[in-house]
Structures are given as structure tokens and as C-alpha cells.
C-alpha positions in Angstrom: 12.8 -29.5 17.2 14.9 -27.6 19.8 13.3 -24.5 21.2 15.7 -22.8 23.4 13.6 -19.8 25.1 16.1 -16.6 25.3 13.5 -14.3 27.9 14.4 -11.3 25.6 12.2 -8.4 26.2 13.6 -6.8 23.0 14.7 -7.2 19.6 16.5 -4.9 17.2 17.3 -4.9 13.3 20.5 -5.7 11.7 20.9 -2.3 10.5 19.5 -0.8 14.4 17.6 1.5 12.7 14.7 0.0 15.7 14.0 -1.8 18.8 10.9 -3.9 19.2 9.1 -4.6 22.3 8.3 -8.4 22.3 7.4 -10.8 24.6 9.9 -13.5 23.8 12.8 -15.0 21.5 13.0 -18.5 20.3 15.8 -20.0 18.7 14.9 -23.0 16.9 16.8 -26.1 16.0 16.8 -29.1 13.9 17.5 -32.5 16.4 21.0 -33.6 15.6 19.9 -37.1 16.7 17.8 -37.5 13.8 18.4 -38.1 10.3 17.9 -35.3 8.0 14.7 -36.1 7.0 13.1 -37.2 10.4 14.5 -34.0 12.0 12.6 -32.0 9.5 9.4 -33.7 10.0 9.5 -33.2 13.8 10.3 -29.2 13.2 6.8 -29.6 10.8 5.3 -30.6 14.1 7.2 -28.6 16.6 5.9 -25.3 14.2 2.3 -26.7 14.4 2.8 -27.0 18.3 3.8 -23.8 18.3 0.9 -22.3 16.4 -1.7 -24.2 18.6 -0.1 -22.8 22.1 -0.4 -19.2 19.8 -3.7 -19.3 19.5 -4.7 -20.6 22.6 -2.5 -17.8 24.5 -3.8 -15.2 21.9 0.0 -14.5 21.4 1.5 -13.0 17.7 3.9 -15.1 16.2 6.7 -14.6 13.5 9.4 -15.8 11.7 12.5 -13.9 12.0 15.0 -14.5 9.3 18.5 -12.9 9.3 17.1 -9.8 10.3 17.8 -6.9 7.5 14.9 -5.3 7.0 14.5 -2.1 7.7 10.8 -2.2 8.8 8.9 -3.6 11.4 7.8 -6.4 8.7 9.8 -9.0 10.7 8.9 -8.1 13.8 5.6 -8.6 16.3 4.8 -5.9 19.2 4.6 -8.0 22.7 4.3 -11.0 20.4 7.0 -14.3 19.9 9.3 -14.0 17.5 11.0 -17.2 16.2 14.9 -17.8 15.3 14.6 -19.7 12.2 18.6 -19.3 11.2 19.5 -22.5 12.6 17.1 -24.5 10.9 19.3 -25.1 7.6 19.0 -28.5 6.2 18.7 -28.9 2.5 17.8 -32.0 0.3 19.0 -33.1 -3.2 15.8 -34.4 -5.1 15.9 -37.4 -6.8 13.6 -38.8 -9.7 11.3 -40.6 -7.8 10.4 -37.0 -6.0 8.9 -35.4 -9.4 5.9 -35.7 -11.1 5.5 -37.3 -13.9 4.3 -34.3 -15.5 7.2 -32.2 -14.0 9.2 -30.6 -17.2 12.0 -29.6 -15.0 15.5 -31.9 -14.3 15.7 -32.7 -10.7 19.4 -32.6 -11.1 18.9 -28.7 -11.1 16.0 -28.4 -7.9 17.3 -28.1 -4.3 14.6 -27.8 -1.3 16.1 -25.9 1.2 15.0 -25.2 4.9 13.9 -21.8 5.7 16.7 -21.0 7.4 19.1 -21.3 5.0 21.3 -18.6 3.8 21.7 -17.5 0.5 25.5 -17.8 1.7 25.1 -21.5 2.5 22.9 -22.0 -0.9 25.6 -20.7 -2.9 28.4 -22.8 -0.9 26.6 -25.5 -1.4 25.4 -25.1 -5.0 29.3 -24.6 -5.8 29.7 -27.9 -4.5 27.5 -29.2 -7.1 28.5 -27.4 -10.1 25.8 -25.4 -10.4 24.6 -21.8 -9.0 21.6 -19.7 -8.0 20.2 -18.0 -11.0 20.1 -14.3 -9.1 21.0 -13.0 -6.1 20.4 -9.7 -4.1 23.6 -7.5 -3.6 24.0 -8.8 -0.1 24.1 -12.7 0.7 23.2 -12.7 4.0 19.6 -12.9 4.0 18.1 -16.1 4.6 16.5 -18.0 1.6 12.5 -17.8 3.2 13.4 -13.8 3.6 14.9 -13.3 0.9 11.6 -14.7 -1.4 9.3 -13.0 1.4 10.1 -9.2 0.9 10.4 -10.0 -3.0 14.5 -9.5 -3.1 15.3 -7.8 -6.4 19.0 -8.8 -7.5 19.5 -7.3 -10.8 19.7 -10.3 -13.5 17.2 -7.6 -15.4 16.2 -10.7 -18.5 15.6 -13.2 -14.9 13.8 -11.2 -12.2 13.8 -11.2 -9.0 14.6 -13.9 -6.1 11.4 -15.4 -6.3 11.3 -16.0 -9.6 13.5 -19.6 -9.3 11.1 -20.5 -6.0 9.2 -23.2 -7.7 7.1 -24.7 -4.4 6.5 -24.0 -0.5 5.9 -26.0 2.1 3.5 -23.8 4.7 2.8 -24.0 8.1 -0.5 -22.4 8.3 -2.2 -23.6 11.3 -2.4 -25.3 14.4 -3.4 -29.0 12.7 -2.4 -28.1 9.7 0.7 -27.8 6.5 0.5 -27.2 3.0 3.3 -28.0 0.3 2.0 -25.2 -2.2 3.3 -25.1 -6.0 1.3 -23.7 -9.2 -1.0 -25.9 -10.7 0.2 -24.5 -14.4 3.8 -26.4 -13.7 3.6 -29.2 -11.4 7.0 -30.2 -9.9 6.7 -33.0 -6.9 5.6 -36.4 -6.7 3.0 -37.9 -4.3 6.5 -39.6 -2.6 7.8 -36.2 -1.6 4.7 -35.3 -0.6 4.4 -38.5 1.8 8.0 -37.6 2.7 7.2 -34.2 4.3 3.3 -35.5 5.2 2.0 -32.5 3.8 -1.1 -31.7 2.3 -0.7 -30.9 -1.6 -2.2 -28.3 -3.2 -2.1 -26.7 -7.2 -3.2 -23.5 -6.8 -1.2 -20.6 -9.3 -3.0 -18.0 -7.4 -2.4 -18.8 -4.3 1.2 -19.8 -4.8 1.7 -16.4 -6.5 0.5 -14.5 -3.6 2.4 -16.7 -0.8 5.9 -16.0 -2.6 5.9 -12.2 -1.5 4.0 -12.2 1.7 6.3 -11.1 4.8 5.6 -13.5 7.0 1.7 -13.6 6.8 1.3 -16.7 5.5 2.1 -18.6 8.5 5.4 -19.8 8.1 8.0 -21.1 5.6 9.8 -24.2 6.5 10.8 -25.3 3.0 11.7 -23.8 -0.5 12.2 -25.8 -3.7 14.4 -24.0 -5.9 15.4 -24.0 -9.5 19.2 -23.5 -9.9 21.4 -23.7 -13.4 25.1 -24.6 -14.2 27.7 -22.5 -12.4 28.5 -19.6 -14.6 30.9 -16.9 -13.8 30.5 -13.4 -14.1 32.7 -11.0 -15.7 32.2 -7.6 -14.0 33.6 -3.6 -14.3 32.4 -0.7 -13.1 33.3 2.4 -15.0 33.1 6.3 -14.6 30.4 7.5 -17.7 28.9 10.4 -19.0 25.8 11.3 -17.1 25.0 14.6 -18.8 23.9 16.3 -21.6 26.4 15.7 -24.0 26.5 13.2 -26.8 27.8 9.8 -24.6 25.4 11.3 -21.6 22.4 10.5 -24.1 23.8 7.2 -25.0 23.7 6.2 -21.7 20.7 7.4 -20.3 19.1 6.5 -23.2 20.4 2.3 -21.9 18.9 3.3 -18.6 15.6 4.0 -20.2 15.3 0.9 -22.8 18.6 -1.5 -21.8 18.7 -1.2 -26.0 22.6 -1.9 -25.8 22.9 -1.5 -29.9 24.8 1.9 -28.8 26.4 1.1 -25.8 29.8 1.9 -25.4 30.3 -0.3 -22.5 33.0 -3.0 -22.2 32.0 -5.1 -24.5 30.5 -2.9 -27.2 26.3 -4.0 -28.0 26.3 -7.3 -25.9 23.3 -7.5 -24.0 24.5 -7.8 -20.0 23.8 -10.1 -16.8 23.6 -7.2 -14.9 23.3 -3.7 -15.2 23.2 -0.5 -12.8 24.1 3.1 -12.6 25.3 4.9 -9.5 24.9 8.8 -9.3 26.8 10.7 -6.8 24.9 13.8 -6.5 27.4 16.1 -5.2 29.9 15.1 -8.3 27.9 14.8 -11.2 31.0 16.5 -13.4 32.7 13.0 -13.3 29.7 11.0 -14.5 27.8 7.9 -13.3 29.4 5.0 -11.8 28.0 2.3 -14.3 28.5 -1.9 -13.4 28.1 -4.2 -16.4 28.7 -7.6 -15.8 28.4 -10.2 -18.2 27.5 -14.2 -18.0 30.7 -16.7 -18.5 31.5 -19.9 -19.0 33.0 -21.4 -15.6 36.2 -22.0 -15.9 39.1 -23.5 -13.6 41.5 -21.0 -12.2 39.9 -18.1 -12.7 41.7 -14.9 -10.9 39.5 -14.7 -7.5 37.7 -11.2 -7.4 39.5 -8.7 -5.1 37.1 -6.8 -2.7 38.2 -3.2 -1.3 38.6 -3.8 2.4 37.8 0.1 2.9 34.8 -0.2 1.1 33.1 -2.8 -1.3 33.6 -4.9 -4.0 31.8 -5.5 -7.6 28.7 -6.9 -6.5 28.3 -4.9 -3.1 25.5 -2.2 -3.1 26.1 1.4 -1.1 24.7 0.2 2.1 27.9 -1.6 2.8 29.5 1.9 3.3 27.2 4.5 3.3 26.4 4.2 7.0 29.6 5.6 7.4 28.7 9.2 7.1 27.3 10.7 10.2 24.5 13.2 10.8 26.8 15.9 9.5 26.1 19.4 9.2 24.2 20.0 6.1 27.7 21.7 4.8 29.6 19.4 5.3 27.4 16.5 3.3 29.2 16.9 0.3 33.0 16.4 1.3 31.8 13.6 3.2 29.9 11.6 0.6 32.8 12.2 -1.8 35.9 11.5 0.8 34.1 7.9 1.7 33.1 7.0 -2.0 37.0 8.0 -2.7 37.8 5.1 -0.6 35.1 3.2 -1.1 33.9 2.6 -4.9 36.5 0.4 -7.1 36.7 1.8 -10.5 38.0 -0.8 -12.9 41.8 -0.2 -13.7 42.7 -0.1 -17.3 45.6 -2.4 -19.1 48.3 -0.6 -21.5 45.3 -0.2 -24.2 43.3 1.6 -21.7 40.7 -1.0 -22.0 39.1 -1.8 -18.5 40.1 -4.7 -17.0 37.3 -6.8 -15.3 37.2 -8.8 -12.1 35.5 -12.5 -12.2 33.8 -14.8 -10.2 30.5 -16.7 -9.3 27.2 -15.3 -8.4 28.4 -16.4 -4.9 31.5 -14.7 -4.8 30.4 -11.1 -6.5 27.6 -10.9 -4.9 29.1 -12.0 -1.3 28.9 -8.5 1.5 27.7 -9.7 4.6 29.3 -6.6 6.7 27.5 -3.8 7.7 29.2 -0.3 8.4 27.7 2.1 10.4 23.7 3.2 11.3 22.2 3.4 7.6 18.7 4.0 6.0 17.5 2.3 2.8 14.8 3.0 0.7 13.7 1.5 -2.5 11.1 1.9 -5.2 10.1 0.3 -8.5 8.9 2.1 -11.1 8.7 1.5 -15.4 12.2 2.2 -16.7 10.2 4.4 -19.1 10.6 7.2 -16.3 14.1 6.7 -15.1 15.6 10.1 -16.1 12.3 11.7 -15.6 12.7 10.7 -11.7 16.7 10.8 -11.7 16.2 15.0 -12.7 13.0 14.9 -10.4 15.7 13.7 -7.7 18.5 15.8 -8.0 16.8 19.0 -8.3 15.1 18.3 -5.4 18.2 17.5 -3.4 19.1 21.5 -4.2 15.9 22.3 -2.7 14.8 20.2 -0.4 18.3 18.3 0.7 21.4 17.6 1.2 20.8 13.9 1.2 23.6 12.3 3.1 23.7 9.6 0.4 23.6 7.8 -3.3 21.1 7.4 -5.9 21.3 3.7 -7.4 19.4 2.3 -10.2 18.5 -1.7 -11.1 16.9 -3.2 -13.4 14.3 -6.2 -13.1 12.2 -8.3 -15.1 8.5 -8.5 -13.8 7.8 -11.0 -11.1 4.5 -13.5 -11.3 4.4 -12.4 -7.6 1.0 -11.1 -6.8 2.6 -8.5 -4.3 6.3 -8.6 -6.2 7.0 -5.1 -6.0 9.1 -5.4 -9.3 5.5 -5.1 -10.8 6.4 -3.5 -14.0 7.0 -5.2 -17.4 10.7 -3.7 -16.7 11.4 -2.3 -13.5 13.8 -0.2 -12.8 14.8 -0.2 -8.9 15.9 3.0 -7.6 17.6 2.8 -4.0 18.3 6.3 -1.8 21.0 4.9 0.6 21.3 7.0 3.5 23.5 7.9 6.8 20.2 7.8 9.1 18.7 10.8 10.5 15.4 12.1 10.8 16.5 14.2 8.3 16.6 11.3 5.6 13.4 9.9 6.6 11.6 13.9 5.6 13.9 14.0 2.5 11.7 10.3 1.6 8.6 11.5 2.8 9.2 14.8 0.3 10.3 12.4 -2.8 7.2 9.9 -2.7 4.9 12.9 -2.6 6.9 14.3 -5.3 6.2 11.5 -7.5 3.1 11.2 -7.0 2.4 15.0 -8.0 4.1 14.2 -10.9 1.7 10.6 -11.6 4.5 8.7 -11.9 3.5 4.9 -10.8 6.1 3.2 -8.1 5.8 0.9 -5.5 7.9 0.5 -2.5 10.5 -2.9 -1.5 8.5 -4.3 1.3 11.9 -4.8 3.0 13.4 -1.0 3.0 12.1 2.2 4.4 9.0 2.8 3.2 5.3 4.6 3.9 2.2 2.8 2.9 -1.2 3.3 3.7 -4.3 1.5 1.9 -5.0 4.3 -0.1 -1.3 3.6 -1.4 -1.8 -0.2 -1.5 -5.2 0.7 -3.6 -2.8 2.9 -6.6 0.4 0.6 -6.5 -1.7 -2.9 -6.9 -5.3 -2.4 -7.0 -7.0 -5.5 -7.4 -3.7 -7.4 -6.5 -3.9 -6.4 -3.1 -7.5 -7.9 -3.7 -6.6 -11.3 -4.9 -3.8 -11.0 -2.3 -5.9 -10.9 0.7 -8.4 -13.3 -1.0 -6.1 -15.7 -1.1 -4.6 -15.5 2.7 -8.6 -15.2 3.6 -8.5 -19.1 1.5 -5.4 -20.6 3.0 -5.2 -19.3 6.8 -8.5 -19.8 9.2 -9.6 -17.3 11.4 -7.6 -17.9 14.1 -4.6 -18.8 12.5 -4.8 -15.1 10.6 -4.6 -13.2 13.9 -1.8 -14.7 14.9 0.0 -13.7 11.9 -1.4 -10.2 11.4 1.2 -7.5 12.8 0.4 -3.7 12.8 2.1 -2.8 9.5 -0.3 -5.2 8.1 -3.6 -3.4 9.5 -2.2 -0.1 8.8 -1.7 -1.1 5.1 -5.6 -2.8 5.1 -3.7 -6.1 3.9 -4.9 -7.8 7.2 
């Protein structure tokens, strides 16, 4: 494996919302003189090099992946921090590399390197007619991020990213590397396990709580995924009654069951792909922005969708703009939020029947911003959809009070992962995001909503890749005896030695270490 040494003293997040002191940088790199195969077995052993000169220097390591969260969970204090970007090979499995017992077509399972975007996954999915099953609203995250900080998308009947991660191959110690997968749905055979030289292990607990564990684990080189046929999406967002009126119920009554028997949405009662709702606090009179978009056949020649180069496009979430307004004065918050979502948000034009007129395309290609405008803060919680327009009122009253918030109020919707840490916890979750300009005074306006919630005993947890504030008191009321199993399990598969390595401050701060 190539280890090119950058001597950088620093390191800062895609969104520069911090700089970390570290020790060093590595970029790593598969050996172009090697097949495909070979060249991933020698990075197997140039990560188990790695971990062994760790532990003998006493020196943190972690994995950095494409560098979007907005938290120190990436990142290691005057510790080593690994480039894994580069490391991007992917393999087509064949039948000789499933179990007997494997219920699964290997047409439709890919194992990707850790580096791998979900860019290059849905690139090369395309390629093969077939398609990722979700995706976050942003592709740029690499596919072992991605699955780490439990990346929600919002195929609400699917779940979350890892939810189509069917097996892991670990790196968790100096002599050692596991290929983990659950024991109640066996996928590989003992020739890809020979393949990669990995020790094999059944485990549904402990592969539950490697999926969503932010780099703790030692590291992910290699993902088996479960894709499906390409599909296309058929998407529109629309301006809706958010109020108190007859077509206001209807719709927050969706938001709080996604019972679409009532829906006046483009196409009437049929259940959605994807769902979300978009409030604009300081124009409420207009109503929600509401995306529907609905699963497709794929077709040939299908009308490539149209992104708003002054903004974003149908699949894009507010942090592709919202950095955009500045720490204003607290007056002037409101014209500035409206003025940029003026330019910014795409409502769906109408034909001569004034029936909205949809934009289509792949998972790939609706879900496809990669830019980043401006310094922006993102937070995210989870919570049972049961209490959506409890919290939505909670939060806009307490914007009057306690605000303005230079930002948007979004809300997602997500089946429960099998994650032990998947912060999409709840039977249904629904994913609130407060996107932000960043200021100091958007990280008090958080701090004032979580304790609000809490007065008001409503249950949440946080996206382990956003803004957040965790303590183990918190830990204890969002996953209890989760967190339990969870640190059981990274007690099981990482020695002594090899834990400290991993363990960052956020991690002892939260008791998960």
C-alpha cells in the first residue's frame, strides 16, 4: 500500500466549522502494480502495519473519510489520521463467493473498498443496470462514512444507508482482521474468505454494533453491499398548506402517520419513495415546501433532471445553500433567509392543467450535490414521527423567543435501522435538520432546543455526524442498554491495546470508550 506522509500539523472539516491539531496526515493508496485483488491484500497488511507501529508509539489512529462531519468524530487530537479516499477498488462477486446458504443473488452484491464514494458507487452501479437502494442528500461521502455515522437518506419503507451493508471486513489490530457479517443471514463463502485471508466471523450482535460506530472499530477496508435494479425517480416539490386550515391538517396529519389515503400530493393516495417537508420560518403564510418523489421504471431517454445553479436541485438538502447567509444582524435574518431561498429552492412548474410537472432521474443523479456554499452548521435529530408537529410548534415558537435562527427546519422520514447505535432508532423516525449560517449564535439556539425537548419528555437522539451535545447521561436516555451491548461488543472484538488507539475524546466524553 502507498503511504505518502503529508507532515500536516492540522486538519480541518469540509464544512470548516474546526481545525484539529494532529500529529500527521497519511494518504493511502492501492499499488497500481498489482492486480486488483493482490493490491487489496497488501493494504490488509499495510493497515495491520500501521496499527502495530500505533501501538508501539502509543499514537491515535483514524480513518478519515471525505471529511463532512461536523464533529470531531473523524478526527484524533495529536494523533494520525489516515486518507482513505484513494483506496477505491470494488469487486463484482461471483457464485463461487456465496454461501451455500446465502439467500441473496450475487448479481445484486458489490464489495467496495472503504474509500469509495457513494459518487463512484452510483457511477458504477449505472454501469451495471442496477442502483443503490438509498442515498443521503449529498453523494459525496465515502461509502465506510457514510455506514459509520448511520447516514439517513429518506427511502422512509428502506432505512437508512446501513441498512443494504450486508458484511465488513475489519482491521482491528496489529495481527489481526475480521470479515464480520450476521450469523442470522450468511452471505460469503469460505473462497472469499481465503480471497481477502480474513478471519470469519457470524456474530448479529456484533455486526449490528460495527455498522454505526465512527471509526472505533478499528478500521473499514471493505463493504459488501446489497444493490437492486436501476429505478428512476419521479420527483416535485410543491408549496402546501402548513396551517390550520382544512389542507394544513391533511398534511400534517402525512407528516405524523405517512397515511397517504388523503394526500393531495401529485399523485393523489400513492404511497412515496421519498418524502420531506421544508418550513421556512419567517414565511410560514406561503406553506411548506413538500418533496414527493416516487419509484419508476428505468427507462431510456428519460429528460435529465435540471439542477438550479444558484441553488439546488430535487434531491439537494439546505446545506448546499444555507451557508450563504452571514452572521447578520438579528433584523435582518428574515429578508435574508427569504432573498436566498427565492433563488435557491425550485418549485415544480405547472403544465396548461396546472398539474405539477416533475423532474426524473436515478438515485445517482437526484441525489448528486457535492458543492458546498459558504461556512454552515447542521444539526440533526431523530425522534417518533408521533411528535412531529408537537416539536415543529415547539420550534417555531421558540424561534420568536429565543431566535432568529439564521436557517430551515427540514423533516425526513426513516424506517428503523438494526444498527445497535443507528440513530434512526424509532419504529419510524422522523429526521428533523436545523441548517444554519454558523455563529455562536446557532450553536445557543441548539443548546436551547435539546433542553427544550427534553422538558417536554420527548425521546430524540442526535446524527452522530451533525452538530450535536452528548454526554453519558444522554447516551443512558437515547439508547440505554444499546450503548451497553455497544460497548460490550467493541470490549469482544478490539484488545486492550488496540481500543486505545481507537478511542478519541468525543468517545470518553460520551462514556462509549
Amino acid at each position: 500500500m502507498k503511504i505518502i506522509k503529508k507532515k500536516q500539523r492540522t486538519w480541518t472539516n469540509r464544512h470548516d466549522t474546526f481545525t484539529e491539531n494532529i500529529k500527521d496526515l497519511y494518504t493511502l493508496g492501492n499499488e497500481a502494480n498489482l492486480d486488483a485483488l493482490s493490491s487489496y491484500n497488501d493494504a490488509t497488511r499495510g493497515f495491520l502495519n500501521m496499527i502495530g507501529e500505533a501501538i508501539a508509539t502509543q499514537t491515535p489512529l483514524r480513518s478519515l473519510g471525505a471529511g463532512w462531519s461536523w464533529t470531531k468524530i473523524a478526527t484524533v487530537n495529536n494523533g494520525v489520521m489516515l486518507d482513505t479516499k484513494p483506496l477505491n477498488t470494488r469487486f463484482n462477486i461471483s457464485k463461487n463467493s456465496v454461501a451455500n446458504k446465502c439467500t441473496k443473488d450475487p448479481e445484486f452484491l458489490v464489495f467496495a473498498q472503504s474509500g469509495m464514494s457513494i459518487q463512484e458507487l452510483d457511477e458504477f452501479l449505472l454501469q451495471k443496470g442496477q442502483s443503490l437502494k438509498t442515498s443521503g442528500a449529498s453523494n459525496g461521502q465515502t461509502i465506510a462514512g457514510a455506514i459509520s455515522t448511520g447516514v439517513h437518506g429518506s427511502a422512509f419503507d428502506f432505512g437508512a444507508i446501513p441498512e443494504f451493508v450486508v458484511g465488513l471486513h475489519l482491521i482491528v489490530g496489529a495481527n489481526r482482521h475480521v470479515y464480520l457479517e450476521r450469523a442470522t443471514d450468511p452471505i460469503v463463502s469460505n473462497q472469499f474468505i481465503q480471497n481477502i485471508q480474513a478471519e470469519h466471523i457470524l456474530d448479529d450482535a456484533l455486526f449490528n454494533a460495527a455498522l454505526v460506530s465512527f471509526g472505533s472499530f478499528g478500521i473499514i477496508h471493505g463493504v459488501m453491499i446489497e444493490t437492486e435494479k436501476v429505478f428512476l425517480l419521479e420527483t416535485y416539490m410543491q408549496r402546501l398548506p402548513y396551517d390550520n386550515t382544512d389542507k394544513g391538517k391533511v398534511l400534517k396529519e402525512i407528516m405524523q402517520t405517512l397515511n397517504f389515503q388523503k394526500a393531495g400530493l401529485p399523485h393523489g393516495n400513492e404511497r412515496p419513495y421519498h418524502f420531506s417537508v421544508l418550513l421556512n420560518p419567517y414565511d410560514m403564510a406561503k406553506g411548506a415546501y413538500v418533496t414527493t418523489m416516487y419509484k419508476r421504471p428505468y427507462v431510456q431517454g428519460y429528460p435529465a433532471p435540471t439542477h438550479n445553479p444558484a441553488g439546488i436541485g430535487p434531491g439537494d438538502d439546505a446545506p448546499a445553500f444555507i451557508g450563504l447567509v452571514t452572521d447578520a444582524n438579528p433584523a435582518m435574518v428574515p429578508t435574508l433567509v427569504n432573498k436566498l431561498l427565492g433563488a435557491s429552492l425550485t418549485v415544480s412548474k405547472t403544465d396548461t392543467n396546472g398539474k405539477p410537472i416533475p423532474q426524473t432521474g436515478t438515485v445517482g443523479e437526484i441525489f448528486n450535490n457535492t458543492t458546498l456554499r459558504g461556512q454552515l452548521l447542521s444539526a440533526a435529530i431523530g425522534f417518533p414521527i408521533s411528535h412531529i408537529n408537537q416539536v415543529a410548534d415547539l420550534i417555531l415558537k421558540a424561534n420568536e423567543s429565543i431566535g432568529p435562527f439564521a436557517g430551515l427546519l427540514s423533516f425526513r422520514f426513516v424506517k428503523k435501522s438494526k444498527a445497535t447505535l443507528g440513530f434512526t432508532k424509532f419504529d419510524q423516525t422522523c429526521v428533523m435538520e436545523l441548517d444554519a449560517a454558523k455563529s455562536d449564535k446557532v450553536y445557543k439556539f441548539y443548546t436551547q432546543i435539546w433542553k427544550l425537548l427534553e422538558d417536554h419528555h420527548i425521546p430524540f437522539t442526535f446524527h452522530w455526524g451533525k452538530i450535536l451535545e452528548l454526554s453519558p447521561a444522554r447516551i443512558n436516555n437515547m439508547y440505554g442498554a444499546d450503548a451497553t451491548a455497544w460497548k460490550a461488543a467493541r470490549n469482544k472484538l478490539l484488545d486492550a491495546n488496540t481500543r486505545k488507539v481507537f478511542t478519541i475524546a468525543l468517545l470518553q466524553q460520551w462514556g462509549l470508550d
